[in-house]
C-alpha positions as CSV (number, residue, x, y, z in Angstrom):
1,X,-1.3,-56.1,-9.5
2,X,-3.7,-53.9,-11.3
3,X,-7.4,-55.7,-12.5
4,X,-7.6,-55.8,-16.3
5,X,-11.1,-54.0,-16.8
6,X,-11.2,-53.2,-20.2
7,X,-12.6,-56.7,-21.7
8,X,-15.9,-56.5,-19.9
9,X,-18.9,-56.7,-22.3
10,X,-21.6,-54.3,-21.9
11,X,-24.1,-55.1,-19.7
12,X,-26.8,-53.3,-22.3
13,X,-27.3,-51.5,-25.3
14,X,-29.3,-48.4,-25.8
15,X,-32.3,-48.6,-27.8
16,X,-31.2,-47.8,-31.6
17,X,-27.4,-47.9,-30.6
18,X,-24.7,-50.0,-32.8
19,X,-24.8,-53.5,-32.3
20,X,-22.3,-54.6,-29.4
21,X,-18.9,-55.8,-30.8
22,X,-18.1,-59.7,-30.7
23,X,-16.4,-59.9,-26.7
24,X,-12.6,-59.6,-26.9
25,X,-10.3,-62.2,-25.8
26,X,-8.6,-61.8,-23.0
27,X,-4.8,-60.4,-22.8
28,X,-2.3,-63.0,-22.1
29,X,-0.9,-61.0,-19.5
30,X,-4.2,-59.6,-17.7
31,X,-3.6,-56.4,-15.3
32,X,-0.2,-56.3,-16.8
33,X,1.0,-53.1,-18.6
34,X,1.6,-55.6,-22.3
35,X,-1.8,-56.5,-21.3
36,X,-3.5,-53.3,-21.1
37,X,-1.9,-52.3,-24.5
38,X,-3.3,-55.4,-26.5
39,X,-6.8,-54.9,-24.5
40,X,-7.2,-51.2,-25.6
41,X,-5.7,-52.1,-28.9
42,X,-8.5,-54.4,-29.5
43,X,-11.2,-52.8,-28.4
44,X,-10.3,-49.6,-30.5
45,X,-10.5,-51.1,-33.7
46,X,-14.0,-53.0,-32.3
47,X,-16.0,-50.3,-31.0
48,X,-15.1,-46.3,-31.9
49,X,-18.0,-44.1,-32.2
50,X,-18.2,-40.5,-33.4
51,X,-19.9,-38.4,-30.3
52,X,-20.9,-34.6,-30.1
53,X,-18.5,-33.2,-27.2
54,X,-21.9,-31.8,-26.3
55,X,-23.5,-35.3,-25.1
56,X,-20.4,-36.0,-23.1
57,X,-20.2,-34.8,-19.2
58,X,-17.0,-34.5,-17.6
59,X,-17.2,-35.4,-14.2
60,X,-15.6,-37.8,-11.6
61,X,-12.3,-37.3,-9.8
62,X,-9.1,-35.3,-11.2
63,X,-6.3,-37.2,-11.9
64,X,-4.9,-33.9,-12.6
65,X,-3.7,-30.7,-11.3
66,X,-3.4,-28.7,-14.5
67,X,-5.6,-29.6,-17.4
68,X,-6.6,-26.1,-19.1
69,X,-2.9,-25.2,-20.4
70,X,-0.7,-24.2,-22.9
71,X,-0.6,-28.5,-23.6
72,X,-4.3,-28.3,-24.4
73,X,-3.8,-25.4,-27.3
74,X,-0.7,-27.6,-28.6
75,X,-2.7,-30.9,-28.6
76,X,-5.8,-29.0,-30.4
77,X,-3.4,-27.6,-33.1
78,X,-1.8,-31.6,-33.4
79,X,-5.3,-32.8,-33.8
80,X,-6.4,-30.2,-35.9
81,X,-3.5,-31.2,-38.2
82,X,-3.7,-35.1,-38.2
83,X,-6.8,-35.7,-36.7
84,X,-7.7,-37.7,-32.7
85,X,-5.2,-40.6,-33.0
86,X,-6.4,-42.2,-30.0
87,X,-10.0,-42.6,-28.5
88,X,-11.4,-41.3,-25.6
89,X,-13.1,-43.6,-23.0
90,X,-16.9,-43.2,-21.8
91,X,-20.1,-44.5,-20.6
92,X,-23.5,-44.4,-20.5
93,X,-25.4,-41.7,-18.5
94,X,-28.6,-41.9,-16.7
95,X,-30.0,-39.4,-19.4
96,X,-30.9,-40.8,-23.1
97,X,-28.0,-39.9,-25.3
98,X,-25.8,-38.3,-22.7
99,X,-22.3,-40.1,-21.2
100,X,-19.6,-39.4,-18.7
101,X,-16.1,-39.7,-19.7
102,X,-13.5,-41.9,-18.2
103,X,-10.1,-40.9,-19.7
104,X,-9.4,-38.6,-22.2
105,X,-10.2,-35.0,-20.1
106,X,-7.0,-33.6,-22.4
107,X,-7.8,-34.7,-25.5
108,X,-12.1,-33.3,-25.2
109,X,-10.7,-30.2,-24.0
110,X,-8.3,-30.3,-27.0
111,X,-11.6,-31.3,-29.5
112,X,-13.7,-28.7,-28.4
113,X,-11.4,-26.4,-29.3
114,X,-11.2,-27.6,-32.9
115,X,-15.0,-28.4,-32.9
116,X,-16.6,-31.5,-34.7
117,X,-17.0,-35.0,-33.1
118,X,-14.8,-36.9,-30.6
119,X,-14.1,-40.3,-31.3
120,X,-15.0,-42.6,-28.2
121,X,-14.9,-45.7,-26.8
122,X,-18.3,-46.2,-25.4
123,X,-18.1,-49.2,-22.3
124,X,-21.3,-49.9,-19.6
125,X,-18.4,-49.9,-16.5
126,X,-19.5,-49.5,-13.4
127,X,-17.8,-46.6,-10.7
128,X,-15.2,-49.0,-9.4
129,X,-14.0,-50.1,-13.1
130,X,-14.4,-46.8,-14.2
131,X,-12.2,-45.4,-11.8
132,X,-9.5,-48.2,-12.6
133,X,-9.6,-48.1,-16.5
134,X,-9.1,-44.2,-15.1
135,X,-6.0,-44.8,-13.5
136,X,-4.6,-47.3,-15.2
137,X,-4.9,-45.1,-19.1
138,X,-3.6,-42.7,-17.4
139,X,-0.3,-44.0,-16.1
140,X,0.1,-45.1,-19.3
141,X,0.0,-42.1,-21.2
142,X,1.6,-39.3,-19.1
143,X,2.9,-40.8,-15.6
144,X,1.4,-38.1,-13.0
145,X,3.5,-36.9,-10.3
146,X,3.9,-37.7,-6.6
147,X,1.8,-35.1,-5.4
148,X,-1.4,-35.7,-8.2
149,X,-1.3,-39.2,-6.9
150,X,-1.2,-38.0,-3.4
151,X,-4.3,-36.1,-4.3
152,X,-6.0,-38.1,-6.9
153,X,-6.0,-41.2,-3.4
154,X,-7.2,-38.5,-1.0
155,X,-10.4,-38.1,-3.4
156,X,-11.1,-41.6,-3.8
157,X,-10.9,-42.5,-0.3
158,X,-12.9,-39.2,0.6
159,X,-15.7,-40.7,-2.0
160,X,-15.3,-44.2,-0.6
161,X,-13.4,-46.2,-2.8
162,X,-12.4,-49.4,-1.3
163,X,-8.7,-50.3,-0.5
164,X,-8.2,-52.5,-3.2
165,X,-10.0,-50.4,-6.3
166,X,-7.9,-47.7,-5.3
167,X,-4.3,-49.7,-5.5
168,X,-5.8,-51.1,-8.9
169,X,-6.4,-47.7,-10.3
170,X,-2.7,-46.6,-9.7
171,X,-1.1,-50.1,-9.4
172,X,0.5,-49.2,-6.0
173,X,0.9,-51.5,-3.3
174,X,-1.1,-51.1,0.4
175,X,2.2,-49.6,1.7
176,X,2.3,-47.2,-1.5
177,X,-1.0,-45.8,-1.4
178,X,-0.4,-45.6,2.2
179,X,2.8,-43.6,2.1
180,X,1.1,-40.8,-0.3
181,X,-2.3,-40.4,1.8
182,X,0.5,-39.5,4.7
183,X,2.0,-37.1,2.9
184,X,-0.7,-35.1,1.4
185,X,-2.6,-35.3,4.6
186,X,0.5,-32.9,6.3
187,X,0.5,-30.3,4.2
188,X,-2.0,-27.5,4.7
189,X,-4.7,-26.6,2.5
190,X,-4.3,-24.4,-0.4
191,X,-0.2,-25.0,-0.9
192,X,-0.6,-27.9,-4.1
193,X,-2.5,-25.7,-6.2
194,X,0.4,-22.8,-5.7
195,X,2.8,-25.2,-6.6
196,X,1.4,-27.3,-9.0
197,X,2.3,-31.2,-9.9
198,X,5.8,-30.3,-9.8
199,X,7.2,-33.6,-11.9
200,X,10.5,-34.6,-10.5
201,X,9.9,-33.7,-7.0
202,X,9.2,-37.2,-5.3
203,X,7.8,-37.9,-1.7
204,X,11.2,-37.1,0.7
205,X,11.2,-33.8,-0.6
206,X,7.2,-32.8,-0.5
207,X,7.7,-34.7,3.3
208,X,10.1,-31.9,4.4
209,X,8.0,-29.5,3.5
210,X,4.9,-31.0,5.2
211,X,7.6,-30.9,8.0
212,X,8.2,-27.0,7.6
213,X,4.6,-26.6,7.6
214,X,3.9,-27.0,11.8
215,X,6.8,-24.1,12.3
216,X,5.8,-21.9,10.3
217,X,2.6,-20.7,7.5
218,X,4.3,-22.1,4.8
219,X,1.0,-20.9,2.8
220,X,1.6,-17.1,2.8
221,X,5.7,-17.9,2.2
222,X,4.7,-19.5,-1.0
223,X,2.5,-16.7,-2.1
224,X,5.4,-14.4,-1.4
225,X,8.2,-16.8,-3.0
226,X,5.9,-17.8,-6.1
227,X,4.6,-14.1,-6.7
228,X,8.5,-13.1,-7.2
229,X,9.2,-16.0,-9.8
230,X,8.4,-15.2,-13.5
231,X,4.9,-16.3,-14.3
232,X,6.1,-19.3,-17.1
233,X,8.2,-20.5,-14.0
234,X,7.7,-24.5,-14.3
235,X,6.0,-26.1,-11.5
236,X,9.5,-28.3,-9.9
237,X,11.1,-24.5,-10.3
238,X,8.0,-23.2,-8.0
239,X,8.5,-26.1,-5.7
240,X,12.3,-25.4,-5.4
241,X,11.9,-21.5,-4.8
242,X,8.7,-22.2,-1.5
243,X,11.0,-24.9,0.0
244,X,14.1,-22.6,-0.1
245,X,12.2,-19.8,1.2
246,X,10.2,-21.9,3.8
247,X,13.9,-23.3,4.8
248,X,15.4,-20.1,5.2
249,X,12.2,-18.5,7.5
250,X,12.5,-21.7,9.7
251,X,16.1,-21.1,10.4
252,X,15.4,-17.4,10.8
253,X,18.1,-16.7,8.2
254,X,17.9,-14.5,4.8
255,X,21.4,-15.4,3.4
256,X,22.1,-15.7,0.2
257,X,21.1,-18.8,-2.3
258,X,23.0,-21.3,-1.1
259,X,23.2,-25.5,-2.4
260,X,20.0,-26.8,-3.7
261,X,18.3,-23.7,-3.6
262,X,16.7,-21.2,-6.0
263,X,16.7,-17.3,-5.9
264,X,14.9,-15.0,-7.8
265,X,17.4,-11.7,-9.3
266,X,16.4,-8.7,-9.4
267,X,17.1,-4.8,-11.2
268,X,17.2,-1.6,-9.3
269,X,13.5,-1.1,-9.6
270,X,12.7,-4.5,-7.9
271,X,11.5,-6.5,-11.1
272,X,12.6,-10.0,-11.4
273,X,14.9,-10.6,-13.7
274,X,15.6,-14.1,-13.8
275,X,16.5,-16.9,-11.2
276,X,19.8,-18.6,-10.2
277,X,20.0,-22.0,-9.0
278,X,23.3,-23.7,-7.2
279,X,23.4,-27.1,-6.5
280,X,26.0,-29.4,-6.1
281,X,25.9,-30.9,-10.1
282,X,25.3,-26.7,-12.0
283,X,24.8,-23.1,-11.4
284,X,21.9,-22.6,-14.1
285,X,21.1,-18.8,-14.7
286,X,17.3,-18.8,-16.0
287,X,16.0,-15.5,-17.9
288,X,12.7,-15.3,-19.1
289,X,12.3,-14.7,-22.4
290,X,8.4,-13.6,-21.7
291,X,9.3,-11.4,-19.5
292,X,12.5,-9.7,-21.1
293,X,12.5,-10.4,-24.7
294,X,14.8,-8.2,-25.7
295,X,17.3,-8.6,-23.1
296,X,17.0,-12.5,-23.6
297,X,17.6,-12.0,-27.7
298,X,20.7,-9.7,-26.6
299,X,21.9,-12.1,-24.0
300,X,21.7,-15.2,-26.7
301,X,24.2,-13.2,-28.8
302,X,26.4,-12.7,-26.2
303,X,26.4,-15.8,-23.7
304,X,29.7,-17.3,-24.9
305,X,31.5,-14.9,-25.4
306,X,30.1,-13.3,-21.9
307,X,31.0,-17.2,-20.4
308,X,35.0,-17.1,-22.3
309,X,35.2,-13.7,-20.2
310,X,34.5,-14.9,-17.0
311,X,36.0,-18.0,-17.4
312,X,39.4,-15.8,-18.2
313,X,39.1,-13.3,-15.3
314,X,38.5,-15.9,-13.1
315,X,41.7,-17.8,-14.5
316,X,43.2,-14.1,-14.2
317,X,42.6,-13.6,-10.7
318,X,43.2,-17.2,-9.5
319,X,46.7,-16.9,-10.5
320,X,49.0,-19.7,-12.8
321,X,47.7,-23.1,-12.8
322,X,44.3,-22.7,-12.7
């Protein structure tokens, strides 16, 4: 069970700073998700300051493998609309009027885009707590996938986190952290940050490709297979299209898409049209608006009707009864 960090008083102020807010009680259920709600609820309406993004330095370990995206421009334009709903979390540098951030990497980003202050909560935590209040905000507000977990252990225990902070920070068990550090520790160097977080795709699948990885370079295949997808292809889609093609150069076969698998389509002139994707639930046909706007406004016209057609030739050539 995760340690319910949040209700530690600072250990000192600054010289000039606002008075420290009266201690918070503690939350009925402590480490538990209900009580790491009423904990940040409470110190948010206790202790928010107004800080220059300027004074604030974002270091520490990623808990993320994307943060500069098209998310960042959409949550500068939501702030710049109704203003920072929630607070950042920081603390104290080593330098007069400087601190280090703790959670909210997204919503800084976000803030410096649209200028003015950031509003903060400032807490004296040390690197342990700091890492936990870290993870623990964090699963909260966005869960991150298997693989940014994977990664996000792998830098804490490369910085020498202890054990037990880092099952706090991500409320996994012994045997949990354990079965992530195996996987990430399989897979060669440089594939993640092709793929990307890839939400959805859980710990079997990422261990099969680990698997694919001592038969073949399953680096330069996902260069290949990634480099043919459209460039707004999501991350699970990028995952999908480097397993297939990694399956496919292990078996020494270049057949056509088959179940569970993701090809890319292409013209006469060798640009990608679009991917199709067969599994054993739909056949999903994906064009890419980006890349073919005008065929993707014609298409939208036409899809039903283009569906009703097939569906009747099929029907057609199946014979009566179909």
């Amino acid at each position: 069970m995760a340690r319910n960090i949040f209700n530690q008083p600072p250990k000192h102020e600054k010289a000039g700073a606002a008075p420290s807010p009266a201690p918070v009680k503690p939350a009925k259920l402590p480490g538990s998700v209900g009580g790491l709600r009423d904990s940040l609820r409470e110190i948010t309406a206790n202790s928010i300051r107004d800080i220059d993004p300027v004074q604030i330095d974002v270091d520490g370990l990623r808990d993320r493998l994307v943060l500069e995206d098209a998310s960042i421009d959409d949550l500068a334009e939501s702030i710049s609309k109704h203003g920072q709903q929630v607070p950042i979390m920081v603390r104290p540098s080593g330098q007069p009027d400087r601190y280090r951030i703790i959670y909210g990497r997204r919503r800084l980003a976000a803030i410096r885009k649209v200028g003015g202050t950031v509003k903060a909560i400032v807490r004296t935590l040390d690197d342990d707590a700091s890492l936990i209040a870290q993870g623990q905000e964090n699963n909260l507000r966005l869960d991150p996938s298997f693989i940014e977990k994977a990664l996000f252990i792998k830098e804490m225990q490369e910085s020498g986190y202890k054990p037990g902070v880092i099952q706090d920070a991500l409320g996994l068990t012994r045997q949990g952290v354990s079965n992530h550090r195996v996987v990430i520790e399989q897979l060669p160097d440089g594939l993640v940050p092709l793929i990307g977080p890839a939400h959805g795709i859980g710990r079997r699948q990422w261990s099969d490709l680990a698997a694919l990885s001592k038969k073949i370079g399953v680096v330069d295949i996902a260069r290949q297979a990634i480099a043919a997808l459209p460039d707004d292809t999501p991350s699970p889609e990028k995952f999908q299209a480097v397993y297939t093609a990694c399956s496919r150069e292990a078996r020494g076969t270049k057949g056509p898409v088959g179940r569970g698998q993701t090809s890319v389509v292409r013209d006469e002139t060798g640009r990608s049209l679009g991917t199709l994707t067969v599994d054993d639930r739909a056949i999903a046909i994906k064009i890419s608006r980006k890349d073919h706007p005008d065929f993707g406004q014609w298409l939208e016209k036409r899809a039903e009707a283009t569906l009703l057609q097939l569906f009747e030739q099929w029907r057609s050539e199946s014979g009566p009864g179909s």
